[in-house]
N, C-alpha and C positions, 0 to 999 in steps of 0.2 A: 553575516547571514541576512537573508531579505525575507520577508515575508510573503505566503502566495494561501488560497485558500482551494479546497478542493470541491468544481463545480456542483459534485452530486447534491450537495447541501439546499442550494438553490434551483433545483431540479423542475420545478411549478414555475417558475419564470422565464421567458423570452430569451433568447440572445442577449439582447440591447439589453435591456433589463436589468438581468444576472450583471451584465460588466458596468452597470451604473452604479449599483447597489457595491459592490469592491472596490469602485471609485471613493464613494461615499466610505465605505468601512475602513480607507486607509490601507489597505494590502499593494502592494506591491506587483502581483505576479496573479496565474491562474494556474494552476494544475487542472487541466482538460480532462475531465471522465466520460470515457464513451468506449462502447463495446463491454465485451463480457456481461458480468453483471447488471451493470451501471442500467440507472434510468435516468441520466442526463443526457438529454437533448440536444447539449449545444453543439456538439464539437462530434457527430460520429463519422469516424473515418472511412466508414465504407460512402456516406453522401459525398463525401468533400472531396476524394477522390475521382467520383464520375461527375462533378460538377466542379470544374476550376474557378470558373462566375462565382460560385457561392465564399468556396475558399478563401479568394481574392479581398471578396467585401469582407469576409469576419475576420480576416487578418489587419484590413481597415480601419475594421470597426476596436481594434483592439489595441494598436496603435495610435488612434485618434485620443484616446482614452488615457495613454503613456504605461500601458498595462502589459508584461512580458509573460511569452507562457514558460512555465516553470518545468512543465514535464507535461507528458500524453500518457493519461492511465488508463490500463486498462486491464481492472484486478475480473481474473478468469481462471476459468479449468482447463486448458488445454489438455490435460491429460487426461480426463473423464471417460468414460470408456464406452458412451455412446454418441450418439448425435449432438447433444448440446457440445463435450469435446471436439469433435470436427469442425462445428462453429464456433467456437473459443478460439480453438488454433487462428481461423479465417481471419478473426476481428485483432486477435493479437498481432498477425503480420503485416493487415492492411494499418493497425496502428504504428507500427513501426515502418511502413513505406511515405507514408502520412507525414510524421516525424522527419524522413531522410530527404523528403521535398521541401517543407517547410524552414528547415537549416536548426529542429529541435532536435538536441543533443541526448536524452534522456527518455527513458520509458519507466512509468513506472508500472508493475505487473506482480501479481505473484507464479510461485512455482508452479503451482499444478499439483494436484494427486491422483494418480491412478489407480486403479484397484489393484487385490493381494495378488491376485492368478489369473492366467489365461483361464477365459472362457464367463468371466465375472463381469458383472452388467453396473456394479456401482464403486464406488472409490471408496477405499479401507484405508481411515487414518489409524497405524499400526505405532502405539506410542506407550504397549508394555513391552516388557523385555525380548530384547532379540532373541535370545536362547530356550525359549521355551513356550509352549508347546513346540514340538521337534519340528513342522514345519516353518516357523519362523523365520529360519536363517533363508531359506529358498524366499520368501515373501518378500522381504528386505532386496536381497539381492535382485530382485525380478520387478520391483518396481523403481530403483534404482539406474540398472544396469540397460536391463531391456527396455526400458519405459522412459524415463526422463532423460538420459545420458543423451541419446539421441536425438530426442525435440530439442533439448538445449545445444548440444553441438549446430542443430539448425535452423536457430533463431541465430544463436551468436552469429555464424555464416552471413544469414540476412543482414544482419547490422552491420558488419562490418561492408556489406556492398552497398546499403543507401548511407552511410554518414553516421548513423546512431552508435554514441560512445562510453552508454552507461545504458546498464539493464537493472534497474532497482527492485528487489525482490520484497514484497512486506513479509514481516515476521509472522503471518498469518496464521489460527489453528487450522487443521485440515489441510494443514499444507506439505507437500515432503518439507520444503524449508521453514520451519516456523520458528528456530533462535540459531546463532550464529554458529554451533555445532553443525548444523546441518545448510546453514548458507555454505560451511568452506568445505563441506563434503562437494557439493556443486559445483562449487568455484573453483575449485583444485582438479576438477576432471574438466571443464569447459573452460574452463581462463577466466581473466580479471576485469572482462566487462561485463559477467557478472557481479552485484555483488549486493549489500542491502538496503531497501528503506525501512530504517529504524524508526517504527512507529513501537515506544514507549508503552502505550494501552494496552497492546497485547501481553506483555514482557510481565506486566504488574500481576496477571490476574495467573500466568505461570508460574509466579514464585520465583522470578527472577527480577533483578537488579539494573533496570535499564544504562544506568552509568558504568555498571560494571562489565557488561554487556561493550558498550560505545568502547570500551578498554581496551578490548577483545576483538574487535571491530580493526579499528584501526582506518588504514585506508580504505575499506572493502567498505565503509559507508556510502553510499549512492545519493541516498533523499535521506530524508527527517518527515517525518510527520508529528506533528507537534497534537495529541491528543492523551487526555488522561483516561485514567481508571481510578473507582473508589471502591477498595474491600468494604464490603458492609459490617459491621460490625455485630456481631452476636452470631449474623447467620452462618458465615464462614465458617465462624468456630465448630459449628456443629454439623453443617454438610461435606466440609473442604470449599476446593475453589473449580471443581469443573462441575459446572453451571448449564441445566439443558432449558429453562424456562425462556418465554419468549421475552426479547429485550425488552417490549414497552413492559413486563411485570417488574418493574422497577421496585415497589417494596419489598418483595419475596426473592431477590435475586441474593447470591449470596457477592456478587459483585457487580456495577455498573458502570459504562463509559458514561463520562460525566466533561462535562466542561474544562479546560486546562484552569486547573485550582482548584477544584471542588473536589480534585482526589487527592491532590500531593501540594506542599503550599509553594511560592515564590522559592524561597530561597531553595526548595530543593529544584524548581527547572531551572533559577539560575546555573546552578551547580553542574547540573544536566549538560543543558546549551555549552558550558565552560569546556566541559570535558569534549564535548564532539568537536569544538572549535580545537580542543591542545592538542586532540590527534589526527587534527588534517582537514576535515570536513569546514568546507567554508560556502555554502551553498543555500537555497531554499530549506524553509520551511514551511510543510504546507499544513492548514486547519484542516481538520479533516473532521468535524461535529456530529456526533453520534448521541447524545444525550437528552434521554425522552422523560430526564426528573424535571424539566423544566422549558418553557420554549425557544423553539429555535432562533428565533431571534434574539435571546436574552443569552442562549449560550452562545451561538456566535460573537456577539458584542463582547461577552466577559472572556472568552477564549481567546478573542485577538488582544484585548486590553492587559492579558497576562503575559500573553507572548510577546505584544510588543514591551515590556518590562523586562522581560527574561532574555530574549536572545541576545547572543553574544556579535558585537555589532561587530 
């Protein structure tokens, strides 16, 4: 496994800059964020496709450097059910035309959520019981069937006509895919270049077992995202674990993305890393730093200095 770190982090810095500062941090790779979401800079696919000149040089400049991109993300809504989804889809495709010119193999993206029913203006993460209230089975079925089946049958489509051979899904809340039950609900209606980026963080604060998870996985692992999570302790006990307060409320949260180690120790991402390596996955890992208990540059540092300790080489 190699290590790559994921641009958004460094999102207030330059081009040049950003790939000095990963020269200097010792990574390996870059995982490119641009489109959807993202407020990174460097890499958006809709510039670099009407400007080859620019292309040209940041592929240069990345090169020059001996720095490989590791994947083009670009975590979004395609399925939203206004405007912003129409421009998700735009930026997700032109990311993945981006990707099939520049000879990058991987997208990493999440699913999308759409809303319950025609005629509904926001996206309904629907994650109590299918059975009940009696509309439910129809809400499932209709954001499913009628609604993602079909933007994935064509993306997948897309990818397979520019070159791109991996569609890496994060385990995302708010997302139809957010743990591996519902990655192989996707992946079994649309095929195997779907499948997941197993970011760990999410999986902790579910109440699920990231390794045990990687188990379950199998092939259908795509990317790694190497970030933790830490249950807070006392608070959990007394609210549960879903969490609406804003991330930087770091005391009062009942959990936090924190630096790799500051939620789970060494030996359990050794353990981690072991297991995605004994079932197949031999690939990127990318930092993906989210942790506002302390600074970004201190989590960065401590978060690469675990991983490079942990990953299975």
């Amino acid at each position: 496994m190699k290590l790559s770190i994921c641009t958004d982090v460094m999102a207030d810095l330059s081009f040049t800059d950003m790939l000095d500062k990963c020269v200097k941090l010792g990574v390996e790779g870059v995982e490119m964020t641009g489109g959807g979401w993202s407020k990174g800079p460097h890499f958006r696919a809709d510039e670099l496709l009407a400007d080859k000149g620019l292309l040209k040089q940041k592929l240069a400049e990345l090169e020059a450097r001996g720095l490989q991109i590791a994947a083009l993300n670009c975590s979004a809504n395609p399925l939203d059910p206004g405007a912003m989804g129409k421009r998700h889809r735009k930026e997700m495709e032109d990311t993945i035309r981006l990707a099939g010119e520049i000879g990058v193999t991987k997208i990493v993206t999440m699913s999308g959520l759409p809303e319950a029913a025609p005629g509904d203006t926001v996206p309904n993460w629907l994650v109590y019981t299918k059975s009940w209230p009696d509309e439910m089975p129809e809400r499932d079925r209709y954001q499913w069937e009628d609604r993602a089946f079909p933007l994935w049958h064509d993306l997948v489509r897309l990818c397979d006509e520019v070159g791109v051979e991996k569609i890496a899904l994060e385990n995302f809340s708010a997302m139809l895919v957010w743990n591996p039950e519902t990655l192989f609900r996707l992946r079994n209606e649309v095929g195997p270049k779907v499948g997941m980026n197993l970011d760990p963080s999410h999986l902790f604060w579910k109440g699920a077992c990231p390794i045990a998870a990687a188990r379950a996985l199998g092939d259908a692992i795509h990317h790694c995202h190497g970030k933790d999570t830490r249950i807070e302790r006392g608070l959990a006990d007394v609210n549960g674990l879903l969490e609406l307060k804003d991330v930087t409320d770091v005391a009062n949260r009942a959990w936090n993305y924190v630096a790799v180690g500051a939620g789970h120790d060494l030996q359990w991402w050794k353990e981690f890393f072991s297991v995605v390596r004994m079932v197949g996955y031999n690939d990127w890992v990318s930092l993906e730093m989210e942790d506002f208990t302390m600074s970004t540059d201190a989590g960065i540092q401590s978060s690469i200095d675990a991983l490079q300790a942990t990953i299975s080489r």
